[in-house]
Backbone as CSV, one residue per row, in Angstrom:
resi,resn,N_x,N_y,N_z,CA_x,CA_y,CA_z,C_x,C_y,C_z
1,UNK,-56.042,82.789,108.048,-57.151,81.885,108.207,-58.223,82.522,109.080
2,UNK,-59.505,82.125,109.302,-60.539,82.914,109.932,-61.033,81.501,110.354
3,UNK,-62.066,81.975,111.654,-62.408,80.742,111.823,-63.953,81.076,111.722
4,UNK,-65.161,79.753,111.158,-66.102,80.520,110.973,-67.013,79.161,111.798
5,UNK,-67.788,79.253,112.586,-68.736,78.195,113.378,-70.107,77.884,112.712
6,UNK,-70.144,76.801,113.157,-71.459,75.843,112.304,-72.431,75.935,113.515
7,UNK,-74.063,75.773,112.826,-75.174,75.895,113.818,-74.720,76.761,114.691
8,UNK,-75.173,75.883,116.318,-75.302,77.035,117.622,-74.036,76.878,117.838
9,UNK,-73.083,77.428,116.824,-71.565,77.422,118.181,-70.865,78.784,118.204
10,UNK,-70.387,79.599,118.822,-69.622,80.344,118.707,-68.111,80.725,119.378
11,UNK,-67.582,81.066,118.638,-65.819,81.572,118.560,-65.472,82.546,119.886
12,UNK,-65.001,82.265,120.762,-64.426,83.154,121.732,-63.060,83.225,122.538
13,UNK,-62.589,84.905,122.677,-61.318,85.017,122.313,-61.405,85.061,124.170
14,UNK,-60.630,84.417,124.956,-60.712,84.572,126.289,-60.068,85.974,126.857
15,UNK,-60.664,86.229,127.849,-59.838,87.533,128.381,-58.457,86.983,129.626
16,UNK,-57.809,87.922,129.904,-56.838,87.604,130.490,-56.618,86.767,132.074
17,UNK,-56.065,85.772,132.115,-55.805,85.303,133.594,-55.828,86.493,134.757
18,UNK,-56.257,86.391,136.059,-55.947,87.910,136.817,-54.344,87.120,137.258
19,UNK,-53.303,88.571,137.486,-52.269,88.434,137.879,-52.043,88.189,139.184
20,UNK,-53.313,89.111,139.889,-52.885,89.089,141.377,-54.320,89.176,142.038
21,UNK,-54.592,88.962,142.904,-55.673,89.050,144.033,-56.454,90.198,144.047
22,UNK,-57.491,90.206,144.888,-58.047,91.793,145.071,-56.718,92.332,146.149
23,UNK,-56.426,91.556,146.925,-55.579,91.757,148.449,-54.148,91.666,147.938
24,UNK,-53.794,91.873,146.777,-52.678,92.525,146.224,-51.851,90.722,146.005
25,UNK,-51.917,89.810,146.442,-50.965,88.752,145.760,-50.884,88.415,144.409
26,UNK,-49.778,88.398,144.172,-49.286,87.843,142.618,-49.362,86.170,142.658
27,UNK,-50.363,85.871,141.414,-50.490,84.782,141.126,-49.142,84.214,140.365
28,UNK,-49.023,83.303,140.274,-47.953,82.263,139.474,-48.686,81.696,138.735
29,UNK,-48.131,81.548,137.408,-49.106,80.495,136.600,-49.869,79.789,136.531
30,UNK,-49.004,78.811,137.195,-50.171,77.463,137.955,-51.694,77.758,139.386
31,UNK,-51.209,78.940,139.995,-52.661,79.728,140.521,-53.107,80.031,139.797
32,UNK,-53.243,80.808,138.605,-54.652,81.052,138.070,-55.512,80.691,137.542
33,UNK,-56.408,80.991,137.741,-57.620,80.532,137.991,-58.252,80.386,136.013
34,UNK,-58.539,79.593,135.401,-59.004,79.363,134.144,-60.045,80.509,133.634
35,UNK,-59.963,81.519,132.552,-61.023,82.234,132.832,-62.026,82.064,131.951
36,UNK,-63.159,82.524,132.638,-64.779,82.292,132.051,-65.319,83.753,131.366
37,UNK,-64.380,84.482,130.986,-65.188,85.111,130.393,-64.156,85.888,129.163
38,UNK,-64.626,86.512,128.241,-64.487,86.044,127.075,-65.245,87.178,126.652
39,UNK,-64.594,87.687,124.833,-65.490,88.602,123.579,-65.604,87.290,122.491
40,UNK,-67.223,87.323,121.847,-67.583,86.679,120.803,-66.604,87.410,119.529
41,UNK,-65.757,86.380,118.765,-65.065,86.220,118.081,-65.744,86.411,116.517
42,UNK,-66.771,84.844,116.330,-67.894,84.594,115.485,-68.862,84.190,115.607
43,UNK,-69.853,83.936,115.125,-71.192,83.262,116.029,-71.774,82.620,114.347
44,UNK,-72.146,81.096,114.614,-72.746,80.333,113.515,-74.255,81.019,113.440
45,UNK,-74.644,80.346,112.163,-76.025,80.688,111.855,-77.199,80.222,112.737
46,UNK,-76.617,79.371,113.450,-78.007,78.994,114.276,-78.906,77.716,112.853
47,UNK,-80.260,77.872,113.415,-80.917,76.653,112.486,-81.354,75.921,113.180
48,UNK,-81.798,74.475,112.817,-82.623,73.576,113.722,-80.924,72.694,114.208
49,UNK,-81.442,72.673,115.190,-80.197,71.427,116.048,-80.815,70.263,116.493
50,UNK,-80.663,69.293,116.496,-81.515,68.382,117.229,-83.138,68.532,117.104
51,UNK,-83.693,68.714,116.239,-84.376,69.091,115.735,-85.272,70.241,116.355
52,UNK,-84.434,70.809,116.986,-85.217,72.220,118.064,-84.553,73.332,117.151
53,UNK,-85.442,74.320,116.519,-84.840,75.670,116.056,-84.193,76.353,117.169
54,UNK,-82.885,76.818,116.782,-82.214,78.087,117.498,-81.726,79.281,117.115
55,UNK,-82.122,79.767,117.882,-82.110,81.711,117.267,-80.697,82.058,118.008
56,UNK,-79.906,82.407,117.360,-78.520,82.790,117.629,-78.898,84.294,118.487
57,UNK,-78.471,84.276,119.989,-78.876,85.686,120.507,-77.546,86.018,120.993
58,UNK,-76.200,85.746,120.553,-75.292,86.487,120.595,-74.561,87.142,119.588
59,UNK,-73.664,88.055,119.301,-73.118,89.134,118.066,-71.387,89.094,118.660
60,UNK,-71.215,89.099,117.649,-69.692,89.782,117.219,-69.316,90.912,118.351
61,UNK,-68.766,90.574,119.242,-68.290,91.830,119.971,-68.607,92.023,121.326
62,UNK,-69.868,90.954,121.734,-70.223,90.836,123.043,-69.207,90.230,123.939
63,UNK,-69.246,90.831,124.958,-68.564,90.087,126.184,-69.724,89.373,127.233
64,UNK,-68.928,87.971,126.938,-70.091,87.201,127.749,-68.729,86.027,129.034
65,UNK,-69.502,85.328,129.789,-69.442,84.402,130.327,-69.981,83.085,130.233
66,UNK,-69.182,82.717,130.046,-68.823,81.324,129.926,-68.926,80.083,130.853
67,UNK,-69.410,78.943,130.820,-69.296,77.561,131.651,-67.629,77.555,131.823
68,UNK,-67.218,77.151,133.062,-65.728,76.620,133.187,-64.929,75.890,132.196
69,UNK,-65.442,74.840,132.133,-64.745,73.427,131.185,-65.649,73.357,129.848
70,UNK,-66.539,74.421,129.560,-67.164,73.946,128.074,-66.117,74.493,126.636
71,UNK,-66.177,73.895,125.760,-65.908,73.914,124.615,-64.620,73.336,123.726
72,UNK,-64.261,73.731,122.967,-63.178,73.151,122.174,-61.939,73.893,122.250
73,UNK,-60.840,74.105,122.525,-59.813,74.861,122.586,-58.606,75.142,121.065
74,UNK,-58.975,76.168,120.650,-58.577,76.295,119.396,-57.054,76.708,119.318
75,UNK,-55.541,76.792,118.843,-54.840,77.664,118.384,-54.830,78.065,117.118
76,UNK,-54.588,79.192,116.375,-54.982,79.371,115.485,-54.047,80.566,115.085
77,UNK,-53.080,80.900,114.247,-52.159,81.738,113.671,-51.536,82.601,115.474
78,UNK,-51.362,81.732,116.400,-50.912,82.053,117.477,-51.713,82.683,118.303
79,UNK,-52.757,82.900,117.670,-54.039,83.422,118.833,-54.613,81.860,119.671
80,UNK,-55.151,82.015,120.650,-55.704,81.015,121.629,-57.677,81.297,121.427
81,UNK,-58.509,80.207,121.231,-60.035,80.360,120.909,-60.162,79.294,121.842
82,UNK,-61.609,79.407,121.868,-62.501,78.683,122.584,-64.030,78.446,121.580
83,UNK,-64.269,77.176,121.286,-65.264,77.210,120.460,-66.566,76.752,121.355
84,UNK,-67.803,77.212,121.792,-68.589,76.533,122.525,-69.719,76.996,121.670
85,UNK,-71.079,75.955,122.360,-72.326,76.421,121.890,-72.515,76.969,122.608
86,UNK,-73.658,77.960,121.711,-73.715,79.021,122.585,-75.218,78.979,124.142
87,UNK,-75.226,77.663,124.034,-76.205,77.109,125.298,-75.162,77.035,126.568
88,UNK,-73.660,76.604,126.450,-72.462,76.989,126.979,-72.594,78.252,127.746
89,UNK,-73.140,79.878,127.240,-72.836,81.113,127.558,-73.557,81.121,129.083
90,UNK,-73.549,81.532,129.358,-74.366,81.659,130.450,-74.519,82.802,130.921
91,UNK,-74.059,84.349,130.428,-74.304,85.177,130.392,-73.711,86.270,129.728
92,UNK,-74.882,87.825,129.131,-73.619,88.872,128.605,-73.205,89.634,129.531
93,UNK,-71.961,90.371,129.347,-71.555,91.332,130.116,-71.928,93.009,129.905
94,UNK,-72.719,93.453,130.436,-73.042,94.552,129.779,-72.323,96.125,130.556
């Protein structure tokens, strides 16, 4: 299955929980911290939303950051997604 996003939303695959601290502690599950950042998966066509045109300015492959608590939480053939618009991003990683 593939997953493919409508208008401004796009598909993102989260990157990993940190294990441990800068100061060397090992987190436990329940410490870590939710993460915000993330590679674009898929990205919709964009189009008018609310009747405001939007120009899709993210791609396939970017690493961006993310709002904390935005989007939809996908499972999907055992992979874990995150579906947000992409007004959600709040920045790329370059």
């Amino acid at each position: 299955m593939k997953l493919v996003p409508l208008d401004d939303r796009v598909v993102l695959k989260q990157t990993e929980a940190e294990e441990k601290t800068q100061s060397g502690i090992i987190l436990t599950g329940s410490a870590k911290e939710k993460p915000v950042t993330a590679e674009v998966i898929a990205v919709g066509p964009g189009g008018v939303v609310d009747g405001k045109e939007i120009k899709m300015q993210l791609k396939v492959g970017d690493k961006v950051i993310y709002q904390k608590y935005a989007g939809t939480e996908v499972k999907l053939d055992g992979q874990e997604y995150v579906i947000v618009k992409q007004g959600d991003v709040v920045a790329k990683v370059e």
